[in-house]
C-alpha positions in Angstrom: 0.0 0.0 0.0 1.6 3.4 -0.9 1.5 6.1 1.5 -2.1 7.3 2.4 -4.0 10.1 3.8 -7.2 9.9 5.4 -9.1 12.2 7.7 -11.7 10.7 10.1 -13.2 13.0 12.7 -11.6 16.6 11.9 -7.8 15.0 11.4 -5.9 14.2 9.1 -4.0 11.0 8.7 -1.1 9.6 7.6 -1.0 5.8 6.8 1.7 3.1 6.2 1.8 0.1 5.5 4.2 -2.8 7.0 4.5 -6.6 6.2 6.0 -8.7 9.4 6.7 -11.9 9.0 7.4 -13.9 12.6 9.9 -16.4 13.0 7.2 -19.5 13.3 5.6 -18.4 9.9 5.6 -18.3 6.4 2.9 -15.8 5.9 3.5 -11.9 5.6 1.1 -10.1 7.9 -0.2 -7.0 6.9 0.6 -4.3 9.8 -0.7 0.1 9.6 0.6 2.2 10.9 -1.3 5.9 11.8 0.4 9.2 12.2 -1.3 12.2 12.8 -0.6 15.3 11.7 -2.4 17.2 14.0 -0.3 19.5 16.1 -2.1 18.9 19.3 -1.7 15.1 19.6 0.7 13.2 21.0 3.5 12.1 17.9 3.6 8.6 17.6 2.5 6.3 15.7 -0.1 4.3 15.9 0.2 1.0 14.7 -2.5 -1.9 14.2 -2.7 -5.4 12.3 -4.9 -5.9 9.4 -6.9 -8.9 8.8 -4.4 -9.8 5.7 -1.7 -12.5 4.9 0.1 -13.7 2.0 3.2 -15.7 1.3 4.5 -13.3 -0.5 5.1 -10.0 0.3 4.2 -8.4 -2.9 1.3 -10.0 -3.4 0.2 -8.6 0.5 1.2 -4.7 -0.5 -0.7 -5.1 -3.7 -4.0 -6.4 -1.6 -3.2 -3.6 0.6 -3.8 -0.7 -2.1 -6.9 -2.0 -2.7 -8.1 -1.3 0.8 -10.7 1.2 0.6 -10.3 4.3 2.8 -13.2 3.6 5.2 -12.1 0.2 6.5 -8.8 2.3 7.4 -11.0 5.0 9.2 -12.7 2.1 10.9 -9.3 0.5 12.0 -8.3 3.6 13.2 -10.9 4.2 15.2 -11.0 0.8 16.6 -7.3 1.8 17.9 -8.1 5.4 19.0 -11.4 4.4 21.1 
């Protein structure tokens, strides 16, 4: 998934995408991360798993793109709540 802005709730959002892999594994899971850019909160990221794995990491970044916007928001807000 290429770098992605979303707002949800008056902010604006900066997301990432990250495929982890653990050591007991062959599948990629897909990981977002959050970032506000809102001045007044706190600057970290904010980082969540998605409900998506492949064996191959490509093939996981090129499912991620086609993630639409509002199951972000809704992840997002499942983290922030």
């Amino acid at each position: 998934m290429a770098w992605r802005v979303i707002d949800t709730d008056g902010e604006t959002w900066n997301v990432q995408a990250a495929a982890e892999r653990r050591a007991d594994t062959h599948l990629w899971q897909l990981s977002v991360s959050f970032r506000s850019k809102d001045a007044h909160r706190e600057q970290g990221a904010i980082w969540a798993k998605y409900p998506l794995e492949s064996v191959s990491k490509s093939t996981l970044f090129q499912a991620a793109d086609r993630i639409p916007d509002n199951e972000l928001k809704d992840l997002l807000v499942q983290q922030i709540s």
